[in-house]
C-alpha positions, -999 to +999 in steps of 0.1 A: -309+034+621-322-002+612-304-033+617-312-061+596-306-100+598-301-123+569-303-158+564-281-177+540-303-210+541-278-224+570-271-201+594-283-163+603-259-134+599-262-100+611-267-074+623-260-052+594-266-015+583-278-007+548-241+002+539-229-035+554-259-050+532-246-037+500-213-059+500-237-087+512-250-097+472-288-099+485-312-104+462-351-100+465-355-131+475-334-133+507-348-140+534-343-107+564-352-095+598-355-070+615-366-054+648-405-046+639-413-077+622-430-107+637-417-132+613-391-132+586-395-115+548-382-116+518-359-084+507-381-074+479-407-068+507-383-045+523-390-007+508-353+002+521-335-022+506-353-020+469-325+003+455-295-023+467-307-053+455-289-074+432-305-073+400-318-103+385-292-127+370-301-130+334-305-168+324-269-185+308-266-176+270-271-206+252-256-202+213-283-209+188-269-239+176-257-233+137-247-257+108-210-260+107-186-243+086-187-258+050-160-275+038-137-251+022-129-255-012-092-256-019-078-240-055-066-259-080-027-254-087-029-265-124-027-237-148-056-256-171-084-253-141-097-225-121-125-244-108-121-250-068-116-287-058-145-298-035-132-319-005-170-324+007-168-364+005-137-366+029-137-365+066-123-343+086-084-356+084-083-358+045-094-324+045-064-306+068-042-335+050-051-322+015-053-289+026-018-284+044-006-302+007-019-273-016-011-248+008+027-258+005+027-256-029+032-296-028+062-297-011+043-313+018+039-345+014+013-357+042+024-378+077+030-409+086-006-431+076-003-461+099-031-479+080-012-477+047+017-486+065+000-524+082-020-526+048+002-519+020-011-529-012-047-533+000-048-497+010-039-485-022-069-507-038-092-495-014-083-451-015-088-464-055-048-462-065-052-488-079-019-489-102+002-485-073-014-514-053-006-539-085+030-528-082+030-528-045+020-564-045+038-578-075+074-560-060+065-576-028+060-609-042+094-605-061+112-594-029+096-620-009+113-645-032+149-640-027+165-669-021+189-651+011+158-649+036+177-625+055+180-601+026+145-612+016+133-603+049+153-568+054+142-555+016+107-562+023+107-546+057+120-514+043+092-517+017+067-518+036+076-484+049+070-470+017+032-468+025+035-456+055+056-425+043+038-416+012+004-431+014-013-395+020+003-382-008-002-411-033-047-408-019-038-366-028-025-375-062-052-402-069-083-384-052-073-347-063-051-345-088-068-378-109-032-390-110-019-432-111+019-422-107 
């Protein structure tokens, strides 16, 4: 019976019987010896080692890259519209924000919005509730003008929370359901 060498590009390993090659994981283009040949081969030139040869690794999968999902379309909860409300101009976080709203049949009122938290009134101009952002900044003016600065001070600071807790719902109620108040 044959013995046959191998070399793993660093060192050579062997001898080994055709049984002993299989657990090896040659392929055809390993280089092997054996006692007959003047130089090394390749396995593929072997005939006796054609039938346990590693098959050819096929090349990785690569996903055909696709469009993403489109933007789903939530439905309207007012019984005067069937029509599906298109949420294409948001990003990404106005979309779960609005989405996880409807889906709770409004009893979700959004998270905490930092930005409408630091900027209040100006916010509200800028997401286009504009109403809001009149009274926002005319109440604050008013608090702002107590004469006690400490309960100036303590009344404004709890109004400027206001934002910060109901901002995303007062953009749903503006940008969805066409809404001031």
């Amino acid at each position: 019976m044959k013995k046959f060498y191998i070399h793993n590009g660093t060192e050579q390993m062997g001898p080994f019987d055709i049984d002993d090659l299989k657990s090896k994981d040659i392929h055809a283009e390993t280089p092997i010896w054996y006692d007959g040949l003047d130089n090394w081969t390749t396995a593929s030139k072997v005939d006796e080692l054609k039938e346990i040869l590693r098959t050819a690794t096929p090349p990785p999968f690569n996903q055909p890259k696709t469009a993403p999902p489109p933007i789903p379309k939530v439905e309207p909860q007012s019984a005067n519209s069937s029509a599906p409300i298109d949420l294409s101009g948001l990003s990404s976080y106005w979309v779960g924000e609005f989405t996880k709203i409807r889906e709770s049949k409004e009893i979700y009122k959004g998270e905490w919005n930092t930005w409408a938290f630091l900027f209040g009134s100006l916010w509200f101009f800028v997401k286009g509730a504009w109403a809001m952002g009149i009274i926002y900044a005319v109440a604050g003016y008013f608090i702002l003008d107590i004469e006690n600065p400490f309960i100036g001070l303590t009344l404004y600071l709890i109004f400027l929370l206001y934002p910060g807790f109901k901002g995303n719902w007062i953009y749903y109620k503006v940008k969805i359901k066409k809404e001031q108040f």
